[in-house]
N, C-alpha and C positions, 0 to 999 in steps of 0.2 A: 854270700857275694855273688852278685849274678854276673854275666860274659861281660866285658868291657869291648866295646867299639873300637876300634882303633885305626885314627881316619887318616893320619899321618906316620911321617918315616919317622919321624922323631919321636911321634907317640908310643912307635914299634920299640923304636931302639931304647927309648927310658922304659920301658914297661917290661922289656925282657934282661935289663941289667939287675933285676930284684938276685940276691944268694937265695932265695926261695924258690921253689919252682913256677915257672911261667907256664901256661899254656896259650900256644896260637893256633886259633884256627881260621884258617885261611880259605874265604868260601866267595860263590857268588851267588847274586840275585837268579839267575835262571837253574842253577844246578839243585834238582828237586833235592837231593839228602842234604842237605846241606841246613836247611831249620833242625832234620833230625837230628847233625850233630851238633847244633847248637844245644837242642833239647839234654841230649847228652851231658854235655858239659853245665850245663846249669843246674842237673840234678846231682852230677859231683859237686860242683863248687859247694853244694848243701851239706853235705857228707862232715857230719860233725871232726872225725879224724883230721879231712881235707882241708877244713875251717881252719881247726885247731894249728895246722902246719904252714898256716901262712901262705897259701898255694894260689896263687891270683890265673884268672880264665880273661882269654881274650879273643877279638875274632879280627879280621882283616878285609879285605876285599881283595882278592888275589889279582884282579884284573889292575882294578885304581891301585896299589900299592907296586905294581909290574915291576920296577928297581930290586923289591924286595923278595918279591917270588924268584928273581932269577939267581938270586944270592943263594936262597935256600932249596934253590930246581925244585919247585911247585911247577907240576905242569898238567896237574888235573887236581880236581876239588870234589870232594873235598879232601884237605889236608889236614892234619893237626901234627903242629912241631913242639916238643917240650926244650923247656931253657933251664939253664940255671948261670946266674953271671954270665949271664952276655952269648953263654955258647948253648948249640944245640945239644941234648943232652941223649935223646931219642925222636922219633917218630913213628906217624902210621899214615900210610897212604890211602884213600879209600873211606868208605863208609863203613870200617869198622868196629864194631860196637866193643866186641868185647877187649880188644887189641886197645883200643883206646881206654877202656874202664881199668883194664890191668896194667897199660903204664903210668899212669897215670897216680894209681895209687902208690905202684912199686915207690915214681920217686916222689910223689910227696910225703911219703914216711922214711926216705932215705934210705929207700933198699935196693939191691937190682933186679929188673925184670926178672921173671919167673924162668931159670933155667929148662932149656924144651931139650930134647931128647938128640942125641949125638946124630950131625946129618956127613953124608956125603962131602967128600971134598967140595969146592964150587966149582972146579973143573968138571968135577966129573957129575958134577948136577945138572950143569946146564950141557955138557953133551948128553946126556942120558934125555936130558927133554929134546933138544934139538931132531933127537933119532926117535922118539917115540912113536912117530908116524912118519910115513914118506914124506908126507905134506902138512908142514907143521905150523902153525901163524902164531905169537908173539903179539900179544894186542892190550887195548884197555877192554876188559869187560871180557865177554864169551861170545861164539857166534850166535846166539839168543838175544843178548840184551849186551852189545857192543857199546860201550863207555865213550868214543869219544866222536866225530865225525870222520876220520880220519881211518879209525876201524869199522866204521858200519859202512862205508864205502869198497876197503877190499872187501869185506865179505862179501857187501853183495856182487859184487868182479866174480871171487868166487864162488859163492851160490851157481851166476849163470854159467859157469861152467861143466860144472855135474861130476866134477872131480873127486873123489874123498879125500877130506884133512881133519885135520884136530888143532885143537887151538888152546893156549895158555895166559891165563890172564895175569899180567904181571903188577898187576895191581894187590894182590893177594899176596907177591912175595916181592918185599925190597930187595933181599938180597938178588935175587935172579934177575929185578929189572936193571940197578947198575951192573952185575957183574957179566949180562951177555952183551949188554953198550961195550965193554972192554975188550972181553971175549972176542964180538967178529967186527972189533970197530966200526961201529955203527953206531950214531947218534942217539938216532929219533925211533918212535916205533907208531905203525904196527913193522913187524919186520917177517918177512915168511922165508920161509929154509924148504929147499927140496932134496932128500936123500943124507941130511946132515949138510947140506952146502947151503950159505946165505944166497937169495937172489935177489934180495933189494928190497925196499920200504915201497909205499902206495905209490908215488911215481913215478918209479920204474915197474911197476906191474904195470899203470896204467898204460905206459910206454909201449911195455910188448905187446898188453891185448890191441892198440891201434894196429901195431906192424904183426900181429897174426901170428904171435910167440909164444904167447901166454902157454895156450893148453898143450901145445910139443913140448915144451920147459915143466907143464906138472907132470906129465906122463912120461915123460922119457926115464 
């Protein structure tokens, strides 16, 4: 069975009501990994076990579909969300390959994800990142290869600064990206923290570098 289209909310909604498992992946035209994880999934959907389990692949337009991404907070692509009966059952953020190969299988044989190794409170995980560096940014991607416009913009803010920071790409871990939204109430990201304190998202950095804040705010 190769990826099904799925060009409508309706097409969404009967497609993931299957007791089978569904998969959606939610991509767009310009986001280069985004054929790879289509590639992906079209070589599970092969997978004689996967076959055998009744396991349907789908993909979406996360832009044209927008009512839907915001139900399921898609806010970078690619995404792929797994269903069973109507509800979300997991996911994976990112272009993950293996992360997606092994959910993927876990539930279409009816099993759960691969048990991973005893972590940290979440409390004390994401203060433990928040403090890793004086100057810490919370972003899509790394200061290399920054994932969204939104974070290639602070960095380069900070780049011209000459500051030192470290940076977390919270793309790599769901749990840390909802649970420091909660954490220091705060929405959206990139988000930068100085000394363990939040100081705000891209437009209030841009803010202070107008008024001549910025670099007494990283170095103080």
């Amino acid at each position: 069975m190769s990826v099904i289209k799925l060009e409508t909310a309706d097409n969404f909604v009967n497609f993931i009501g299957s007791p089978q498992l569904t998969v959606v992946h939610f991509s767009t035209d310009w986001a280069e990994q985004c054929p790879q994880i289509t590639a992906v999934l079209e070589e599970l959907s092969a997978l004689p076990e996967i076959k055998s389990s009744g396991s349907k692949f789908g993909a979406c337009d996360a832009e044209g579909l927008s009512e839907i991404s915001l139900k399921y907070k898609v806010d970078s692509v690619p995404t792929v969300i797994l269903f069973k009966n109507g509800a979300q059952v997991d996911r994976v953020d990112g272009a993950d390959v293996s992360q997606i190969t092994s959910k993927v299988k876990a539930q279409s044989l009816g099993k759960s994800a691969p048990v991973t190794t005893a972590k940290l409170p979440l409390k004390e995980r994401l203060e433990a990142l928040i403090n890793r560096h004086k100057v810490m940014i919370f972003m899509k991607g790394d200061r290399q290869k920054p994932r969204c416009g939104f974070s290639r913009t602070l960095i380069e803010i900070m780049n011209e600064t000459g500051v030192p920071y470290d940076t977390f790409d919270i793309l790599t871990d769901e749990e840390v990206r909802q649970g420091l939204k909660e954490y220091s109430d705060w929405p959206t990201y990139p988000q930068l923290y100085v000394k363990g304190e939040l100081v705000g998202g891209l437009d209030i950095i841009k803010e202070m570098k107008a008024n001549g804040e910025l670099e007494s705010t990283l170095k103080e």
